[in-house]
Structure formats: structure tokens, C-alpha cells
KOLSERO-595040 format. One record per residue (C-alpha): residue number from 1; residue in one letter; y, z, x. Coordinates in steps of 0.1 Angstrom, whole numbers. Example, Ala and Ser with C-alpha at 12.3 -4.5 7.8 and 13.67 -1.06 7.14 Angstrom:
BEGIN
[1,'a',[-45,78,123]]
[2,'s',[-11,71,137]]
END
This chain:
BEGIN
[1,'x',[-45,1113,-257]]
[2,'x',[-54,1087,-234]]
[3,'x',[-57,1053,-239]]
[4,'x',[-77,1041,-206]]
[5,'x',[-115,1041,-211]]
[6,'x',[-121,1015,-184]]
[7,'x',[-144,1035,-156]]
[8,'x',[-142,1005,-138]]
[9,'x',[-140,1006,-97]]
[10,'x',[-100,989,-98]]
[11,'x',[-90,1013,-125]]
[12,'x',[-109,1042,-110]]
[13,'x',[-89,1035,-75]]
[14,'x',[-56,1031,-94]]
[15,'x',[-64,1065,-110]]
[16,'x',[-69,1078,-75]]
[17,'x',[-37,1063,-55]]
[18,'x',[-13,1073,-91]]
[19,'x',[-24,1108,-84]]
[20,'x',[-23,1115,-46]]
[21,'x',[-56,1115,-43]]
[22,'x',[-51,1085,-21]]
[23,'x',[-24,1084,-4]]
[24,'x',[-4,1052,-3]]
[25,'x',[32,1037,1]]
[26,'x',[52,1035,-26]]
[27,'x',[47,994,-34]]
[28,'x',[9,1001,-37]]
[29,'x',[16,1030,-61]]
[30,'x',[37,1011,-80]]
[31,'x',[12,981,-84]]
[32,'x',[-16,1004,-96]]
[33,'x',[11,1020,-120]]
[34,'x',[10,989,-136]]
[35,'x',[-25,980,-138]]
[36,'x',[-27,1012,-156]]
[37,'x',[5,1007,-176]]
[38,'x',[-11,971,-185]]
[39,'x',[-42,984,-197]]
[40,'x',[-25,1008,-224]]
[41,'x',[-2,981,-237]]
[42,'x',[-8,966,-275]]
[43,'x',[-2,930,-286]]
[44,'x',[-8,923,-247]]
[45,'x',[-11,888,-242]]
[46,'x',[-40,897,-218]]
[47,'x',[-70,910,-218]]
[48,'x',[-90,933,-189]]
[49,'x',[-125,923,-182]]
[50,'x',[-140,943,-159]]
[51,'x',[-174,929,-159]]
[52,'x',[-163,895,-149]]
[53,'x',[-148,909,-116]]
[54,'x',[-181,926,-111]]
[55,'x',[-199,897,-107]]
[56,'x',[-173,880,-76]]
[57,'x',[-177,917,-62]]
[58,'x',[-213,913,-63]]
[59,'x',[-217,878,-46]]
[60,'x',[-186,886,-21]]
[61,'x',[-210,919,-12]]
[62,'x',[-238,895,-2]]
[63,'x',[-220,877,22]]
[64,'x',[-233,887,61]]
[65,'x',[-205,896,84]]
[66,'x',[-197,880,109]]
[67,'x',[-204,904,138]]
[68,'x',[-235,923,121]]
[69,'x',[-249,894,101]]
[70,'x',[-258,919,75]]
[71,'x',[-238,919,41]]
[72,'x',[-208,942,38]]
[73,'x',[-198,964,9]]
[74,'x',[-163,964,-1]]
[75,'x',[-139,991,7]]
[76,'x',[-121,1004,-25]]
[77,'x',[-89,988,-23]]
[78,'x',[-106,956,-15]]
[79,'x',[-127,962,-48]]
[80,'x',[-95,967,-66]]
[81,'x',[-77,936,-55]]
[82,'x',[-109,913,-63]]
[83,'x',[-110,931,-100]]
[84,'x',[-72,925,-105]]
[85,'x',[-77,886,-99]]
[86,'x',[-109,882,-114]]
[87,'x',[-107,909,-142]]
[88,'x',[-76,898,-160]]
[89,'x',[-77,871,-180]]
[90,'x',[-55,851,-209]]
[91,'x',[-62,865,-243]]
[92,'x',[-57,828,-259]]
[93,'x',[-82,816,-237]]
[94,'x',[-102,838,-217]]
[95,'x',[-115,813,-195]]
[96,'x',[-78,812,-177]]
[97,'x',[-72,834,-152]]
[98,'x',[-40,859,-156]]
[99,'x',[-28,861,-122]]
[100,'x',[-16,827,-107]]
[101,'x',[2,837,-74]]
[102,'x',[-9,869,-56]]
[103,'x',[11,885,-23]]
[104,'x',[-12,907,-5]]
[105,'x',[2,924,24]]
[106,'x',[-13,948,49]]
[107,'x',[-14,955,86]]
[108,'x',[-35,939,112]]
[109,'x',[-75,946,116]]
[110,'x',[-77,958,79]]
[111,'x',[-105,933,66]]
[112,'x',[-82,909,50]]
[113,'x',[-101,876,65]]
[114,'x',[-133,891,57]]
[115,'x',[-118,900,22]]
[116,'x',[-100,858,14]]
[117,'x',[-130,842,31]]
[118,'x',[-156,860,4]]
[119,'x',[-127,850,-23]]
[120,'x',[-128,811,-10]]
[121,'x',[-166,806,-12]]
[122,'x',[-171,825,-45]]
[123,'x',[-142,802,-61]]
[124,'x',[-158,773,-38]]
[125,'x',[-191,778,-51]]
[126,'x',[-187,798,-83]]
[127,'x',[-159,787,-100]]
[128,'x',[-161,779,-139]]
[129,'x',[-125,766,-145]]
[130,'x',[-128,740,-137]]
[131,'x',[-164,730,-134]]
[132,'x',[-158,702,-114]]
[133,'x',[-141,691,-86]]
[134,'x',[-123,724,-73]]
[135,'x',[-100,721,-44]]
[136,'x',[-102,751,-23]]
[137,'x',[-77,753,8]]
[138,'x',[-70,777,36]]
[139,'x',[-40,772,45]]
[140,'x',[-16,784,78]]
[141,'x',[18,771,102]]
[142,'x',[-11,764,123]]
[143,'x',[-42,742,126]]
[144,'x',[-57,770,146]]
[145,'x',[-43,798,121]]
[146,'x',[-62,782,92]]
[147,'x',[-91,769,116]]
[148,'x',[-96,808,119]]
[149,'x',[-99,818,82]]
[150,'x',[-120,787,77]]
[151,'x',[-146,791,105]]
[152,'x',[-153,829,92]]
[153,'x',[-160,812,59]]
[154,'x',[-183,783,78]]
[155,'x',[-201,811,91]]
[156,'x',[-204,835,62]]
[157,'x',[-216,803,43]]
[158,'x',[-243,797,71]]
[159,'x',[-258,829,65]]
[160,'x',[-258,823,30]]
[161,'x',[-275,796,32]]
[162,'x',[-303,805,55]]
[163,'x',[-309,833,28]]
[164,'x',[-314,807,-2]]
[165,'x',[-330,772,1]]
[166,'x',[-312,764,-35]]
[167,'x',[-274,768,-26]]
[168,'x',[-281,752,11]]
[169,'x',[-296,719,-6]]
[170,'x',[-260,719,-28]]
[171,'x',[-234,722,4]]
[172,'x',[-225,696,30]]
[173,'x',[-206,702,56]]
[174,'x',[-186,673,73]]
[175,'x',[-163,683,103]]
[176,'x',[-138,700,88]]
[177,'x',[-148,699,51]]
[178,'x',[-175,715,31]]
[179,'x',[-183,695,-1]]
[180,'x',[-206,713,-32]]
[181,'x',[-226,685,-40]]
[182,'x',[-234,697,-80]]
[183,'x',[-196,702,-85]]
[184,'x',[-182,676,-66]]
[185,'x',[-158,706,-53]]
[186,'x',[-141,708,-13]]
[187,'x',[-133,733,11]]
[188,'x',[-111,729,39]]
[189,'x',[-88,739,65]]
[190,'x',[-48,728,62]]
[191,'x',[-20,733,79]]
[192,'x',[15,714,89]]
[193,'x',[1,691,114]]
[194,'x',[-29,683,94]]
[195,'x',[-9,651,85]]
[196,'x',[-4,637,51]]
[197,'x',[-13,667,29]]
[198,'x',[7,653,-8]]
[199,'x',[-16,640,-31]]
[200,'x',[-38,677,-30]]
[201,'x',[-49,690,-67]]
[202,'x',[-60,728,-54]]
[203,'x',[-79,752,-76]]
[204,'x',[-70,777,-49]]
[205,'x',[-48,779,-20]]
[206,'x',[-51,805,3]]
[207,'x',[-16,807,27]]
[208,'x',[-28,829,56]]
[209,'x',[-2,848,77]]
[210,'x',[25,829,60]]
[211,'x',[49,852,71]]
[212,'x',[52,831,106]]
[213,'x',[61,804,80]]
[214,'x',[96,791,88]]
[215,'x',[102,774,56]]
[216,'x',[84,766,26]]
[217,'x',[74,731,24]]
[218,'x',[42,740,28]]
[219,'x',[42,764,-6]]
[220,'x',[61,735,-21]]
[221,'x',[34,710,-15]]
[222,'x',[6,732,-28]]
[223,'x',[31,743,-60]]
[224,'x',[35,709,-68]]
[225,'x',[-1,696,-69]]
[226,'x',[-8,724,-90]]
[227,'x',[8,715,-122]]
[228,'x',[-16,700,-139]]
[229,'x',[-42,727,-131]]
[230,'x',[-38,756,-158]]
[231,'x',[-63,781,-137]]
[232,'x',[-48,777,-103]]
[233,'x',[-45,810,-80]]
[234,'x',[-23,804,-50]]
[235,'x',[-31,836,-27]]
[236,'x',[-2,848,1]]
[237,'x',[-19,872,23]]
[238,'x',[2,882,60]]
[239,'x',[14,910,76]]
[240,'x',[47,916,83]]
[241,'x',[67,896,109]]
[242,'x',[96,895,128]]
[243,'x',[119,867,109]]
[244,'x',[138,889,79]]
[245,'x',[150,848,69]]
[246,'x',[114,836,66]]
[247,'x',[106,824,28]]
[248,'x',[76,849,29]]
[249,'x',[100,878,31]]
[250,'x',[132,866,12]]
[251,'x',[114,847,-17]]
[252,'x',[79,865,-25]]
[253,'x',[83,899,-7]]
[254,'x',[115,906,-21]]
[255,'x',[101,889,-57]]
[256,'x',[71,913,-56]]
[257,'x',[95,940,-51]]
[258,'x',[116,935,-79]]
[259,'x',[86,929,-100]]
[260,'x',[70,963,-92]]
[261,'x',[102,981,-97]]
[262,'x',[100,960,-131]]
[263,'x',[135,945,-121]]
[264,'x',[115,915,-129]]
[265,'x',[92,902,-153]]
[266,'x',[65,883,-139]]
[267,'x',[30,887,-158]]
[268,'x',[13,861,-138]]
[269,'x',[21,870,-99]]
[270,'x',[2,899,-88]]
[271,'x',[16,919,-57]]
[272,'x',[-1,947,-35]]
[273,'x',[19,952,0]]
[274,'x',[4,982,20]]
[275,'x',[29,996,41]]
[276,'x',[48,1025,56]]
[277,'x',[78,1041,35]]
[278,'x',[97,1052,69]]
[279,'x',[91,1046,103]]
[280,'x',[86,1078,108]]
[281,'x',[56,1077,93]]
[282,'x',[41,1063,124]]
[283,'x',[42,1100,140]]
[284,'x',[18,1113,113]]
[285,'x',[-19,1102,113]]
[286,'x',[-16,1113,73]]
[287,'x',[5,1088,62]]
[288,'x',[-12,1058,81]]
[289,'x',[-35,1046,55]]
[290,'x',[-1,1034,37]]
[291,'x',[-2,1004,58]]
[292,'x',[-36,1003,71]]
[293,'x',[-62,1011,37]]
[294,'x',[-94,1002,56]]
[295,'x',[-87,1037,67]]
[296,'x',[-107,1047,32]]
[297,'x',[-140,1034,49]]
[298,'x',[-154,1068,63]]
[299,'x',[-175,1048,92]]
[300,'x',[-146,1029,101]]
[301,'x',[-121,1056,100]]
[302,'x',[-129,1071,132]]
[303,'x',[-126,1039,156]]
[304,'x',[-94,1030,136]]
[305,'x',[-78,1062,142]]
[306,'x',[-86,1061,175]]
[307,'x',[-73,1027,184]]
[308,'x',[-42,1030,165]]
[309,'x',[-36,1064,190]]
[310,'x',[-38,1045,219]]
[311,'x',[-11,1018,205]]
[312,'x',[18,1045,193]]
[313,'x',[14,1065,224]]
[314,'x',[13,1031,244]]
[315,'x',[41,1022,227]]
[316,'x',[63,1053,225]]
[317,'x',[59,1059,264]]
[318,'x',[72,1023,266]]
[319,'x',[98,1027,245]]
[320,'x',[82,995,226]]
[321,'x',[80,1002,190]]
[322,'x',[92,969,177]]
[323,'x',[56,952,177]]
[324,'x',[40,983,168]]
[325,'x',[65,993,135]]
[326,'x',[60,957,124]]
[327,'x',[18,947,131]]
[328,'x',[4,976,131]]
[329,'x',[24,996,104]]
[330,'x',[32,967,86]]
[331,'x',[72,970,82]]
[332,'x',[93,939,82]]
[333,'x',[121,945,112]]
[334,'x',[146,919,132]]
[335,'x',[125,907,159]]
[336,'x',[151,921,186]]
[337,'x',[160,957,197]]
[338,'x',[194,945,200]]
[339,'x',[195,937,161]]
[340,'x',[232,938,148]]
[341,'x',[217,956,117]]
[342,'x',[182,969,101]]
[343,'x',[174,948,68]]
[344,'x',[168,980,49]]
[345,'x',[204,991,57]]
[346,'x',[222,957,49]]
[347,'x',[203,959,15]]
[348,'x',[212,988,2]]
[349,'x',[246,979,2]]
[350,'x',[245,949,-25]]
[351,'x',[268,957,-50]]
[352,'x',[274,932,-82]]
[353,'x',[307,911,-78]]
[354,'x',[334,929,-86]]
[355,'x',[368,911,-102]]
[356,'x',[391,899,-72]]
[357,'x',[423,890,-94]]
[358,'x',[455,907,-83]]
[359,'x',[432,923,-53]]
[360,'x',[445,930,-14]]
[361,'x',[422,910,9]]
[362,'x',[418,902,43]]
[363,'x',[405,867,48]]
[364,'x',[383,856,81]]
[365,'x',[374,820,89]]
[366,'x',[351,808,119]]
[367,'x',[359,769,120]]
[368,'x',[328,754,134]]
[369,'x',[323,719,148]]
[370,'x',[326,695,131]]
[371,'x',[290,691,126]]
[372,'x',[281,723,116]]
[373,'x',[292,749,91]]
[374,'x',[326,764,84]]
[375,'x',[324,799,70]]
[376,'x',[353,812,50]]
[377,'x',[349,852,44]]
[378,'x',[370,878,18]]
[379,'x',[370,917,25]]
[380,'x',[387,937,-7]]
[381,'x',[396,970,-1]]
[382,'x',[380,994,-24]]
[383,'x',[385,1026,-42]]
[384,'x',[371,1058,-20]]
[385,'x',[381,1038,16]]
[386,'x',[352,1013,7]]
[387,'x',[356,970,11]]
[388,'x',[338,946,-8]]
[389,'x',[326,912,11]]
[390,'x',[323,882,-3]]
[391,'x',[323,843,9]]
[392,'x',[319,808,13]]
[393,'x',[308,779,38]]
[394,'x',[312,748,41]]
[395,'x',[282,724,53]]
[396,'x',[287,691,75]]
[397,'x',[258,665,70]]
[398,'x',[260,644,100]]
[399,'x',[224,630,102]]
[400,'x',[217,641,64]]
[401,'x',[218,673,45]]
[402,'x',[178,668,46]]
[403,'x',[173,672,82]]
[404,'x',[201,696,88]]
[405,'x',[178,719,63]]
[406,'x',[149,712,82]]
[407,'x',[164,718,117]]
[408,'x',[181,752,103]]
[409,'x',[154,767,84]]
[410,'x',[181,770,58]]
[411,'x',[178,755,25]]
[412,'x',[211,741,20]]
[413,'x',[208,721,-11]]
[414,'x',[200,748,-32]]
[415,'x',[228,770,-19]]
[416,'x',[249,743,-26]]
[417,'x',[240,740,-61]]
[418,'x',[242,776,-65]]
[419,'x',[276,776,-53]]
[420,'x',[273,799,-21]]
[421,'x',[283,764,1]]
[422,'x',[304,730,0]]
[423,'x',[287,699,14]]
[424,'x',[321,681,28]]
[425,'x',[329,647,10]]
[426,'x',[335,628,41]]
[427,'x',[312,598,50]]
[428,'x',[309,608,85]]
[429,'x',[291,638,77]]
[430,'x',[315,662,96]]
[431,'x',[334,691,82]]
[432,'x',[370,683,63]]
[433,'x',[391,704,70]]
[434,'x',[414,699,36]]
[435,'x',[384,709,16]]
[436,'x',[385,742,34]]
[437,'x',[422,746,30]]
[438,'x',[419,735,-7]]
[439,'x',[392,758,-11]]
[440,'x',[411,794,4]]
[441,'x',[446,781,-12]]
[442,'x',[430,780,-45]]
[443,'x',[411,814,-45]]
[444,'x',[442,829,-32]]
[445,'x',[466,809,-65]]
[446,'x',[444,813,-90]]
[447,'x',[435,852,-80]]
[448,'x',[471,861,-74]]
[449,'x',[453,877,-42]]
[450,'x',[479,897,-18]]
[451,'x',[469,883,17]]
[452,'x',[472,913,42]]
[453,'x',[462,891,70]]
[454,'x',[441,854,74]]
[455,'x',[420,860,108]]
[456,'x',[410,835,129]]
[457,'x',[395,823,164]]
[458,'x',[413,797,183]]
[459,'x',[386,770,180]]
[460,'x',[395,739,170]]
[461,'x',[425,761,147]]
[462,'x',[456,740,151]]
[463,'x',[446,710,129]]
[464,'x',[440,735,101]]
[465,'x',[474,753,107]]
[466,'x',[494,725,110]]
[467,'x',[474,710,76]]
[468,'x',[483,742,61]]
[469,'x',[517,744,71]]
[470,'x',[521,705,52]]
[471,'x',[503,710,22]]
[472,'x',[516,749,12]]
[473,'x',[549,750,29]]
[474,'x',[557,778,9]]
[475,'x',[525,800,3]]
[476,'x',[535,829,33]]
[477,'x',[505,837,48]]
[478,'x',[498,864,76]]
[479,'x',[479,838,105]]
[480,'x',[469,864,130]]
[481,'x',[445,846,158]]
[482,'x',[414,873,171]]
[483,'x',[403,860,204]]
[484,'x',[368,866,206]]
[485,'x',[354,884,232]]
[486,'x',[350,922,238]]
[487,'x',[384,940,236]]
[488,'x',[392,925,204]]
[489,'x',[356,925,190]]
[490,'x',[337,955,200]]
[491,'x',[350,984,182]]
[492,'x',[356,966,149]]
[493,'x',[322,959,150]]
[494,'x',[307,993,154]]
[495,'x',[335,1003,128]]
[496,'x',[316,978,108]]
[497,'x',[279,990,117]]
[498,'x',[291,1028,108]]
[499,'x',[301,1015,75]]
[500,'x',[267,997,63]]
[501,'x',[254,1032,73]]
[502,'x',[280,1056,54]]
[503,'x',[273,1022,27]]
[504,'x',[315,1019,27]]
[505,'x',[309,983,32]]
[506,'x',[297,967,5]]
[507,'x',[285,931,-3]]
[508,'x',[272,905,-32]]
[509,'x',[242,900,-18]]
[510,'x',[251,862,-3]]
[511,'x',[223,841,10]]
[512,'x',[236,827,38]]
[513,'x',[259,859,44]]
[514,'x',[221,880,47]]
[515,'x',[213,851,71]]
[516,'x',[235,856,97]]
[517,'x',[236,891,95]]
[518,'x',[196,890,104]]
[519,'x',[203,866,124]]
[520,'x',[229,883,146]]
[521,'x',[221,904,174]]
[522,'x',[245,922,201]]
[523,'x',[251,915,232]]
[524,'x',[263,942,256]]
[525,'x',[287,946,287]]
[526,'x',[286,967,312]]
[527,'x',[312,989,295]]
[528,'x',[290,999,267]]
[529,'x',[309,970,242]]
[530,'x',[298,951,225]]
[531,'x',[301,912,206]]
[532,'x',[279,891,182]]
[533,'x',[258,865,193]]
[534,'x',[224,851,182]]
[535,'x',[187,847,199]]
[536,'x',[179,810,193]]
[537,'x',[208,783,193]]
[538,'x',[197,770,158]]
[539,'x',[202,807,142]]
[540,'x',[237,805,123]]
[541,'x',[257,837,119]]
[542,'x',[289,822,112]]
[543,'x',[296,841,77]]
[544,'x',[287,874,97]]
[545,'x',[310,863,124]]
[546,'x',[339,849,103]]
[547,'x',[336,886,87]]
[548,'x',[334,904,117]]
[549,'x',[373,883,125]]
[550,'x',[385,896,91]]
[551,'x',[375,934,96]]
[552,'x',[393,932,131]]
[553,'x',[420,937,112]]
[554,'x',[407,954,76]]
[555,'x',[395,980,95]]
[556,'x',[433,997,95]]
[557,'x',[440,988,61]]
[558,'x',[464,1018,49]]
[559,'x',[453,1033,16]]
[560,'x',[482,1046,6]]
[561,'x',[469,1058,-30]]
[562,'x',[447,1043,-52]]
[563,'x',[465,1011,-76]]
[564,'x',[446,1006,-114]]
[565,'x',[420,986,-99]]
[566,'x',[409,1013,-76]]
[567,'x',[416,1045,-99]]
[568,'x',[392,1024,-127]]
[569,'x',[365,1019,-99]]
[570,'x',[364,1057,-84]]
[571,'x',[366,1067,-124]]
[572,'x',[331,1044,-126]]
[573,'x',[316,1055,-97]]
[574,'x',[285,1081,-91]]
[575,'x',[317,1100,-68]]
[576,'x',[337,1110,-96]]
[577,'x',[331,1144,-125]]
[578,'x',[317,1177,-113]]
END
């Protein structure tokens, strides 16, 4: 029998998407899944309170719009996104909030400004937890970004206020702050070049388009005045972009993922991304309200339809569908038609690490400057012609490992604690060449790994041979130089390519390996070859590089006949029985 007596609007629409009667992606099926799933649970340590959520739905439906003046009812999944933050609360104290973080994701012109600017001035004006002094905060990269979510509330709040004589004699505005007098609470606009933003306390934080974010201090400075506040709500909203490395998509896309997959267990972070399965999706008007819901509204539906027409066929006789796959459908892609690989084919060949002791391998090494990073890269040969990738780098700090971070967009320290990099031990800051060698001489010792071949480029290579050549003497080692240009690096890479596809290469999932690959892009002769290189100077793709060197010559690994390693693995695998 069922469980669910809720005939609440939220629950209603996840009703609706679960069963195909509205169609949506499969993240947005998921997330209703487990609204529903949540609801039938026992000794739940929260509780669903519809009625609550009806009251923020009510005040948010008296807001004017901003182009009509006239208040706006919300569309169903708007309904259902305001019910899950304000519906769900902590059954040990049901003033507190379940949901603490929230990633809502969905493609351009789909109401989500209208939808976070009702959200700030209900919390702004509304809030009970706490009564007092609520910080409220639209945040962006940008002072214009968050100017833009701020000025819709300004003027939503105007039109409030002209309606009621009580709440206009409780708000002040000054500049670029509203204060609630009776509350002692604030609203205001934030960005990176605000100036000194430490020292905030926010109730809520609103992080508009943080996709376009290239790193997360911003997220980190909000995070961290929020730890005293037990009913915080830190809301991501964005749609896609064109940076696979940016934290948005690596730390809480990904995180949402895993959470709605229940890979993860994350009561408090709720996720809704609206988006297309497969681009080619974009060729069936059906399946467009994945990434585009406002599509629900009947009056709406019509002007939508039509404008979204005009951009696929604009972009398809252009042969243009980069901006139009990623804004207007809502899928994260490289931001290049030259990408070296598409995310979603990279990722499905993570693998967990496999044991590299007695192992073949075929080792690549891209020696940088000696102010940048070294990357050291393994390929195993696999059972079933398959090779495992694996690595290290190894990270100079001239100027200081801080503002290296900062000018890469690459969080270094925590990679370095994670043990994915070395920070080298000389007071110079530049790369030491004897930790590399120390490094590749132990992993081959200790794993009693048969070298096939150590590739390398000629840069800067004959202080670590002739280093080598001191310290291991009698280590043989296979040193075969791969000059890199063209001829040597073309077909190995689309060897390479052809594998992530036929999902023959497979990797561990390392950060600064998935970097460089989204990083990398290819650059073409006339000749139809091709060699890796990279869009902005500050993009690394060493790792993908140093692998690309080893696979020049992995690629003609002879498998001669499986050894015990290999016969175990193929014996394990989804290839082997009937």
C-alpha cells in the first residue's frame, strides 16, 4: 500500500516527472525519486512540512514582475524547488532548515532570477531563524553578475512596497544595501571585487552563475562565515559553462551527481540539474523541457518554442552548436570544437586502482621548467588489449605555492596532501630533478615493475639522464626520446582518442590527470595530423601530455598471451562467462 499521503504541489510534481507524465532528464528524475523515497522512510531524522513551504510560495506569488508589474504564479517545478527548501525541516528541531546547500541548474531564460530574487526577499524579510540580524547575499565572479540578481530584487521589493505602507516603513535602502529596520537584517550585492568580503555571517548566500567561477574562494569565504549559523542555506544556481575544471562542475556538479545516484550520502545538500540526457536531444522539440522546465507554463510555451527554433536552426546551418548544446540545453562541454576529448567520454573510463606489482609499464615524463610542473605518467597493459593510466607531478613554488594556485586555477595544496603531486624541497622554488628520479626509481624497485620503455621529450632531458645514469648505474632502463611534433605524435594520439571511445583506456580518475585532458585541445596541420596543445598559456596539460609520450610507444605493446595478472582480470571482468 502506499505510504505517501502528502497532496502537496512538490510531491504532486514529483509524482508527475517519476511517472512520465512530465518529461524530464534523468538527474531531475532522480531528485524527485528521492523526495518521494524520503517521504516513506521511518526513524527519518526529518520531517516534511508542506504547509510551511506554502506560505514562501504564497508571498514569492505576490511579488510584481519585473516587466508586467503584476504578481507571477509559480511554474510547477519552481513550486517544487521552493517546497523542498522550505518544506523539509530537522525532526530535533523543526525550526532548522534540512537542506543547507542547494545546486540548481537549468538553461538560460527559464525564470531562475525571478525564482532566487522571490527566495532572497522572503528570507530577507521573513525569516524566523534567526529573528535577527539575517545576512542575505547575492553573490557572482562579477559586480555586474550579482548587481543583476540584486536590482531584480530592488525592484520586486519596490513594488512591494508601494502595495503596503507597513513593510515600506520597515526597509531602507542605502546604495547598495537594503537594511529591515525591525530585524536589524541586510541585503546586498557581492562579488570578487567588492573588496574585503571576510568577516560576513550569511543566513543565505545566493552564488549566481557560479559556473563562470574560476576557483572557489568565493564559496570558501561564505562556507566559512557560516559556521556558527545552524540554519544557513547557501543556494548555487548557473547554467552550464564551458570550463569542465571549474569548481562548479568538478566539486558540486559532480557531488550532486553522486548524491542522486545515492553514491553519496548527503541529507543536507539538495540538487535539481535540468538538463539534456544526449545531445541529440536538441533535434526533438519532445525532449526540450529536460533542460528548459519553464516549458510546463502553457502561456509561455509557445514564444519558448519558438525562439529556441530559431537558435538550433541558426546554429545547425552554422555548424555552431557549442554555445547552443551548452546555454541553451544546458550540457557542460570543452569550450573548444577542437577539444582533445568530450568529458562524458573521459569519465566513463575511471576504473579503481588496480595492483601494479610485478606489472609491464610504459613510463612517460614531460620535464617542465623549472618553474612549473613535472608530470611523471604509468600505462599498464591490461587483460582484453586494455591499459590502465596512472601518475604523478611534481609542483615548483617559485613565488609561493599560494599564488601559483591562484594564477593556475588549480588547487595545489590539497592535491599535494592527497598525494596526486610533490611540492619540490628546494628553497628556490624550482623543480629538483632528484626528487623526480627518486620518485620513478622507487615505484619501479618497490613494484618489481618490467619497464618496456621510459619516454621522453628532449627538453631540458640530459641533466635527468646523466642524474640517472649516477645514482642507478645498474637499474637498465629503455630511454627512448619522442620528439614532439606531428610524425611522432599524431597517430598515437588518435590511437589514444579511439581507445577512450572503445573505453580500452582506462584511468583512476586523477585530478590533475582530468585537468589537462579538459584542458587539452588539438591542433591541426594541413595533413589532417594532429598534436596537443592548450587554449590559454596558464592551462596545464602536462600529465595528458607526458601520457600521450608514453603511449607513443604502448600503443604496439605485443600481447603475446595473457600472464596471471591478466587471466585473473579478464576472469573478473563483465567480458568473461556465456
Amino acid at each position: 500500500m502506499e505510504k505517501i499521503t502528502h497532496r502537496d504541489p512538490a510531491t504532486l510534481y514529483a509524482k508527475k516527472v517519476v511517472s512520465g507524465k512530465i518529461t524530464a532528464g534523468k538527474k531531475v528524475i532522480r531528485a524527485c525519486e528521492r523526495h518521494l523515497r524520503d517521504l516513506e522512510k521511518e526513524n527519518f531524522d526529518y520531517v516534511y512540512l508542506p504547509e510551511r513551504a506554502n506560505i514562501a510560495v504564497n508571498f514569492i506569488e505576490l511579488l510584481p514582475d519585473i516587466s508586467t508589474g503584476k504578481p507571477v504564479k509559480l511554474a510547477e517545478f519552481q513550486t517544487f524547488i521552493v517546497y523542498s527548501l522550505y518544506g523539509w525541516y530537522r525532526k530535533e528541531n523543526t525550526e532548522l532548515r534540512r537542506f543547507n546547500k542547494a545546486l540548481t541548474s537549468m538553461a538560460r531564460k527559464n525564470g531562475k532570477s525571478a525564482l532566487i530574487s522571490g527566495i532572497a526577499i522572503f528570507e530577507f524579510l521573513g525569516g524566523k531563524f534567526p529573528k535577527y540580524n539575517r545576512q542575505v547575499y547575492c553573490t557572482a565572479q562579477s559586480r555586474e553578475q550579482a548587481s543583476i540578481v540584486f536590482n531584480m530584487v530592488v525592484q520586486r521589493l519596490d513594488g512591494l512596497l508601494a502595495q503596503s505602507e507597513a513593510i515600506r516603513d520597515s526597509v531602507r535602502k542605502v546604495r547598495n544595501e537594503i537594511n529591515h529596520n525591525p530585524s536589524y537584517s541586510v541585503l546586498k550585492p557581492l562579488s570578487k571585487d567588492t573588496g574585503n568580503i571576510n568577516g560576513l555571517a550569511p543566513t543565505l548566500s545566493i552564488l549566481d552563475e557560479y559556473g563562470a567561477a574560476k576557483d572557489n574562494a568565493m564559496m570558501e569565504v561564505l562556507d566559512s562565515g557560516t559556521m556558527l549559523q545552524p540554519n544557513v542555506l547557501t543556494l548555487i544556481i548557473s547554467t552550464a559553462y564551458f570550463d569542465l575544471n571549474s569548481p562548479m562542475y568538478q566539486q558540486e556538479y559532480k557531488y550532486v551527481d553522486r548524491i542522486l545516484k545515492e553514491e553519496a550520502e548527503d541529507d543536507n545538500y539538495f540538487g535539481l540539474v535540468y538538463e539534456q540526457d544526449e545531445e541529440e536531444e536538441i533535434y526533438d522539440e519532445s525532449m526540450w523541457i529536460k533542460s528548459n522546465p519553464l516549458l510546463e507554463v502553457e502561456s509561455l510555451k509557445e514564444t519558448l518554442l519558438r525562439n529556441l527554433r530559431k537558435r538550433v536552426n541558426e546554429a545547425v546551418a552554422k555548424n555552431d552548436l557549442l554555445g547552443l548544446v551548452v546555454k541553451n540545453f544546458n550540457m557542460w562541454k570543452q569550450g573548444s570544437e577542437n577539444s582533445f576529448l568530450p568529458a562524458s567520454e573521459w569519465e566513463a573510463c575511471e576504473m579503481d586502482p588496480i595492483d601494479i606489482y610485478g606489472r609491464d609499464v610504459y613510463i612517460g615524463l614531460d620535464l617542465s621548467r623549472t618553474d612549473d610542473i613535472t608530470a611523471l605518467y604509468f600505462i599498464y597493459p591490461l587483460a582484453e588489449e586494455k591499459f590502465y593510466i596512472d601518475g604523478h607531478s611534481f609542483v615548483a613554488t617559485v613565488g609561493g605555492l599560494e599564488a601559483k594556485s591562484m594564477r593556475d586555477k588549480i588547487d595545489y595544496e590539497t592535491l599535494i596532501e592527497r598525494g596526486y603531486a610533490t611540492k619540490t624541497n628546494l628553497k628556490s622554488g624550482f623543480i629538483n630533478v632528484d626528487q623526480v628520479i627518486q620518485y620513478v626509481a622507487m615505484m619501479i624497485i618497490e613494484n618489481e615493475l618490467n619497464v618496456v620503455a621510459f619516454c621522453y621529450d628532449s627538453w631540458h632531458i640530459a641533466n635527468f639522464l646523466s642524474e640517472w645514469e649516477k645514482q642507478y648505474p645498474d637499474l637498465e632502463i629503455p630511454f627512448i626520446e619522442v620528439p614532439q611534433n606531428y610524425k611522432y605524435l599524431s597517430e598515437p594520439i588518435k590511437q589514444f582518442r579511439f581507445g577512450v571511445y572503445e573505453r580500452k583506456i582506462r584511468h583512476s580518475n586523477n585530478p590533475l590527470l582530468n585537468i589537462a585532458v579538459n584542458n587539452a585541445v588539438l591542433k591541426h596541420d594541413n595533413n589532417g595530423n594532429v598534436i596537443l596543445d592548450k587554449q590559454k598559456h596558464r592551462e596545464k596539460i602536462d600529465p595528458i601530455v607526458a601520457t600521450v609520450t608514453a603511449f607513443t610507444e604502448a600503443v604496439n605493446y605485443e600481447y603475446k598471451g595473457m600472464d596471471i595478472k591478466q587471466l585473473e582480470e579478464y576472469i573478473l571482468s563483465d567480458d568473461f562467462g556465456f
